[in-house]
N, C-alpha and C positions, 0 to 999 in steps of 0.2 A: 754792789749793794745799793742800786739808785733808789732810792725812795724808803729808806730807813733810817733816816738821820735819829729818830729814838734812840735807837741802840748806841750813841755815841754822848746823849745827851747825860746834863749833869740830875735830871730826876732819876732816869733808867739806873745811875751808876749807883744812886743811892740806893734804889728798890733790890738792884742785883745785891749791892753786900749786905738788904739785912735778910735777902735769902740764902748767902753763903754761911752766915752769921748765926742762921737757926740751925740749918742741916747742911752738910756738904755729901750725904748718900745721893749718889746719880742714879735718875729716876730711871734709866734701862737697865745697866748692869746691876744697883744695888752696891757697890762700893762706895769706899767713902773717900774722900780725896778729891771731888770733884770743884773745879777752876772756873767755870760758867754757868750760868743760868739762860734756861730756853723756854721758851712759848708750849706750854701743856697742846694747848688749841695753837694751832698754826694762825698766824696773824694771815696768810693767806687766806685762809680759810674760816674767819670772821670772830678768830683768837683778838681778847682787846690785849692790846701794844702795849701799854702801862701797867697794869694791874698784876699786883703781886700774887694772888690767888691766881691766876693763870702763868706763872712763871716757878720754875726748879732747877735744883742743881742738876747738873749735867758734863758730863768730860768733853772737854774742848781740843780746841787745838792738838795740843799734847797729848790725847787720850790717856788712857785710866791704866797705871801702872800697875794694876794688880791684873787683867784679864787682858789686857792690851786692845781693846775695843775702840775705836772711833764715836762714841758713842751718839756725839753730836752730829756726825756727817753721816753715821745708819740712820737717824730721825732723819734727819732731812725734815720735810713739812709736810709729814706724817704726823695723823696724831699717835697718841699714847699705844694708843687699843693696835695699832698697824705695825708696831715695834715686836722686832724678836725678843723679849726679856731673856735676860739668863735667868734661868731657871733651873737650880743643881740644890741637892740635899748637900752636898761635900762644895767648900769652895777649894776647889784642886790646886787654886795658884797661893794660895795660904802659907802651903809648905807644912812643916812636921808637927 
């Protein structure tokens, strides 16, 4: 991760919780539960680094225990629009 030191820094950590703070729905699958927050616009791809309007919740590490998606390692540095959403009338993993 050379050249991201942001992501470790003590502004990013406060930006990320008070985006965990408003919503924790992850912006690909739509569930709620999610642990991290990611770059809407890829910082690769001229997303700004800091800025809370360009950052959401999203499943990390851990992925998203209700669909079991990676959700964070399918974006990749992708934007939004490049992501497979789940997209279901029925959420099947819900149960009864």
């Amino acid at each position: 991760m050379a050249g991201r030191a942001e992501l470790t820094s003590y502004e990013f950590r406060k930006i990320r919780a008070r985006v965990l703070a408003e919503s924790d729905v992850c912006i690909v699958c739509g569930h709620g539960a999610a642990q991290a927050v990611d770059h809407i616009q890829p910082v690769s791809k001229g997303g700004a680094k800091l800025d809370p309007d360009n950052l959401a919740p999203i499943h990390g590490v851990d992925g998203c225990s209700t669909c079991l998606r990676k959700c964070n390692n399918e974006k990749g540095n992708r934007s939004l629009a490049e992501v497979n959403k789940l997209v279901t009338s029925v959420d099947w993993f819900a149960g009864p």
